[in-house]
C-alpha positions as CSV (number, residue, x, y, z in Angstrom):
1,X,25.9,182.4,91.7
2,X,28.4,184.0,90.0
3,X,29.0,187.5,88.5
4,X,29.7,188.6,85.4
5,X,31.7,191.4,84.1
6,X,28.9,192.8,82.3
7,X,26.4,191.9,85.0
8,X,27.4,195.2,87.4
9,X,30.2,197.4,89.2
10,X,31.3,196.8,91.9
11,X,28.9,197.9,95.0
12,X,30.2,200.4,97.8
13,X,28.3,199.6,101.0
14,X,27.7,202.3,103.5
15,X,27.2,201.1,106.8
16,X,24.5,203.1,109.2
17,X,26.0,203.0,112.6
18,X,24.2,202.9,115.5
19,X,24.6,206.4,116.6
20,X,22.8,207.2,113.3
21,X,26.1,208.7,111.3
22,X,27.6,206.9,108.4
23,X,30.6,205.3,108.3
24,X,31.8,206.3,105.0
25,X,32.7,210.4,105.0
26,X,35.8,212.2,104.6
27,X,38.3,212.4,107.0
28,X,41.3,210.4,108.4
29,X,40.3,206.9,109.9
30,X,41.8,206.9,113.9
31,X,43.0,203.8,115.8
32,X,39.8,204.0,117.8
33,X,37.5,203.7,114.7
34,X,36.2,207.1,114.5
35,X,37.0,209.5,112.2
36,X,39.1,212.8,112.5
37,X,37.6,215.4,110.3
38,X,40.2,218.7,109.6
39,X,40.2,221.6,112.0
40,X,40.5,225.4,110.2
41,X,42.2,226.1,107.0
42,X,46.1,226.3,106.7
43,X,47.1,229.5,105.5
44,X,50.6,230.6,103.8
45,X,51.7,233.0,106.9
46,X,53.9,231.2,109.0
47,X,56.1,231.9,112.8
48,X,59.1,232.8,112.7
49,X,59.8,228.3,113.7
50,X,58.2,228.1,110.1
51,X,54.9,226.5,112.0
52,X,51.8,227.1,109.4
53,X,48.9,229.3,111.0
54,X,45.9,227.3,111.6
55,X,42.8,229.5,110.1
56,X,40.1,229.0,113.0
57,X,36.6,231.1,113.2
58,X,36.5,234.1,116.0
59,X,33.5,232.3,117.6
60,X,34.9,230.0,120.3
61,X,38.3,230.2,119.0
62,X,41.5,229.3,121.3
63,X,42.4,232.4,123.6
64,X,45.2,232.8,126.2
65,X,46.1,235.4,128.5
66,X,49.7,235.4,130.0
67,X,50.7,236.6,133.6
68,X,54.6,236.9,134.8
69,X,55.2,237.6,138.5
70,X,58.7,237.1,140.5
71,X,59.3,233.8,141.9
72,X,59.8,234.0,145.9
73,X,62.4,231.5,145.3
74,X,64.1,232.7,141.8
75,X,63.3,233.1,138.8
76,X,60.0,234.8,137.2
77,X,56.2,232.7,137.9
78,X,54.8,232.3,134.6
79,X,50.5,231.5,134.6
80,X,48.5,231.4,131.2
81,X,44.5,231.9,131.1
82,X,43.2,230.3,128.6
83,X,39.4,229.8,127.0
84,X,38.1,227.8,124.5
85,X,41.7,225.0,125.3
86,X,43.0,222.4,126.7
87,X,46.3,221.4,127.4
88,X,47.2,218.5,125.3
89,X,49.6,215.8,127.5
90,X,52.7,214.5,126.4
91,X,52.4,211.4,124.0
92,X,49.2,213.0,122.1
93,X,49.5,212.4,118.2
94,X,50.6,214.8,116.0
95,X,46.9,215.8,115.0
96,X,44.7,219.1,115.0
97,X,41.8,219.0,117.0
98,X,39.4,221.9,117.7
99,X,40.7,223.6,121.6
100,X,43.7,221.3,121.9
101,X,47.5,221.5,122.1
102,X,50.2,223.3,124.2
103,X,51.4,226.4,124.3
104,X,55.1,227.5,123.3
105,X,56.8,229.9,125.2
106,X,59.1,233.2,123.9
107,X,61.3,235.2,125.8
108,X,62.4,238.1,122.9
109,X,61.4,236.2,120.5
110,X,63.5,233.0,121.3
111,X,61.7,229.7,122.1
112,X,62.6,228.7,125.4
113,X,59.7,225.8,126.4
114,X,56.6,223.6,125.1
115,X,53.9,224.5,127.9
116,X,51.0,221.8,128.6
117,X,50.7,223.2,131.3
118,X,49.3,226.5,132.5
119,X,52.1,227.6,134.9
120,X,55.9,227.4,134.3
121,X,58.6,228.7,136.2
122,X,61.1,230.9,134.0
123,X,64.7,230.8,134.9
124,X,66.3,233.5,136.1
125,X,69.5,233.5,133.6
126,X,66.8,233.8,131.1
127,X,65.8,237.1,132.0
128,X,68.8,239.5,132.5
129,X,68.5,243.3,133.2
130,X,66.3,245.3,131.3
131,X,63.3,245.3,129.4
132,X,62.1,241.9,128.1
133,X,58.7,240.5,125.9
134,X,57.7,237.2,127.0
135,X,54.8,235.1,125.0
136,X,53.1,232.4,124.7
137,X,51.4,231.6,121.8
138,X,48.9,228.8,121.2
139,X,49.8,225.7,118.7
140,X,47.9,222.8,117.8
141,X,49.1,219.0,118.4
142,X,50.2,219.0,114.7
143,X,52.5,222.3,115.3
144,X,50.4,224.4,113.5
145,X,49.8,228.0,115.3
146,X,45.8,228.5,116.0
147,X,44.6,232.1,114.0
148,X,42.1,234.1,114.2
149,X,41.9,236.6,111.0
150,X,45.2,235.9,110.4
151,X,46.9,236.7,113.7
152,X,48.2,233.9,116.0
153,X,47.0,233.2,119.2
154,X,48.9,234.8,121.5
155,X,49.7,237.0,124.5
156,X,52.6,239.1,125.2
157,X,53.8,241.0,128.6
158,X,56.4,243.4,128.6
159,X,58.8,242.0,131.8
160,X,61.5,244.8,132.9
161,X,64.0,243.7,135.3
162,X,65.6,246.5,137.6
163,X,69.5,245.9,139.4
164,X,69.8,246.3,143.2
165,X,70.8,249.8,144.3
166,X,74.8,249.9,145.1
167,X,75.6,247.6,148.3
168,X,72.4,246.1,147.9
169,X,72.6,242.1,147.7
170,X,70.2,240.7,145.1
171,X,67.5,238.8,146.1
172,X,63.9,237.8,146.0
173,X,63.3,241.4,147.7
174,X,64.9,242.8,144.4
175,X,63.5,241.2,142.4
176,X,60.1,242.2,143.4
177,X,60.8,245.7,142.3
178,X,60.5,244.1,138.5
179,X,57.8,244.7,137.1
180,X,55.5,243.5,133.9
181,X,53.0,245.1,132.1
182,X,50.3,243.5,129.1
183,X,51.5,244.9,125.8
184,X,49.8,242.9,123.1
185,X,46.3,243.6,122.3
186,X,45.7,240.8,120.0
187,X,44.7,238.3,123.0
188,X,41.1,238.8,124.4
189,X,41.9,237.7,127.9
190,X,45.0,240.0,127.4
191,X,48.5,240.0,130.0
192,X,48.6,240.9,133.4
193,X,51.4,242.8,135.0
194,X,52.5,241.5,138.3
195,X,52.3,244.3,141.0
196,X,55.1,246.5,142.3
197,X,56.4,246.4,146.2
198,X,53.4,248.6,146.5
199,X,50.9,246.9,144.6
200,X,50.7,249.2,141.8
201,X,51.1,247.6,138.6
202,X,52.9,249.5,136.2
């Protein structure tokens, strides 16, 4: 039998798979035959990397909550909270899916890691004496920044690092005397400040 050109249009088939959905929507195709459907909406505001926000609702949304105590060997213990995510492992594709990705890391505003991973061990060198704001801030596997009305995903502690007392030789016992305190609202877990050398957290 053969068709003729005024005989009909070509047919689209739409096959019902067994789970019941169809296989013809919108939507990128994936290698394992499903298909990815977009997370969020991009929005013009952008990080100061020139990562896109990522537009998510409030309702189970990404959250994180950051937490920076001195390492007993050197250096500053770094441990995110976070809700509503998972960390992402190294090889994932370049895609945006709902609760996943990794976490990038800020120390004054300069990126100093990719987290996927909720504790990371900041180097000492990294934070010299003073007063220093260390974030992390939630992205997607695409590099987009998750946003909720507009404001990244983020939490921020305020880390300030006091000097050993004249004759004093610096150490973990020093360093201890640092302390951190949440200072960024915008996270519903929120920071946590890690304790003084008598367990008062500033």
């Amino acid at each position: 039998m053969s068709w003729t050109r005024g005989s009909g249009a070509v047919l689209a088939v739409c096959v019902l798979l067994l789970t019941g959905s169809a296989g013809c929507g919108s939507g990128e195709a994936r290698e394992d035959g499903a298909r990815h459907v977009p997370v969020g909406s991009l929005l013009e505001d952008r990080d100061q990397e020139g990562s896109a926000y990522r537009e998510v609702a409030p309702r189970g949304a990404p959250d994180v909550g950051i937490e920076v105590q001195p390492g007993a060997s050197g250096g500053w213990d770094v441990r995110l909270t976070v809700r509503n995510f998972r960390f992402s492992p190294a090889g994932t594709a370049a895609r945006a899916v709902a609760g996943r990705g990794l976490a990038r890391l800020y120390v004054d505003g300069r990126p100093v890691a990719r987290l996927r991973a909720p504790e990371y061990r900041l180097a000492e060198r990294l934070v010299s004496r003073g007063t220093h704001r260390v974030t992390a801030r939630l992205h997607a596997d695409d590099g987009t920044v998750w946003a909720v009305d507009g404001i990244p995903v983020e939490s921020t502690a305020d880390l300030t690092a006091s000097e050993p007392g004249p004759g004093a030789t610096p150490g973990a016992d020093d360093r201890r005397q640092a302390r951190t305190h949440a200072s960024d609202a915008r996270s519903r877990i929120g920071g946590r400040g890690s304790p003084g050398r008598a367990g008062k957290a500033s």
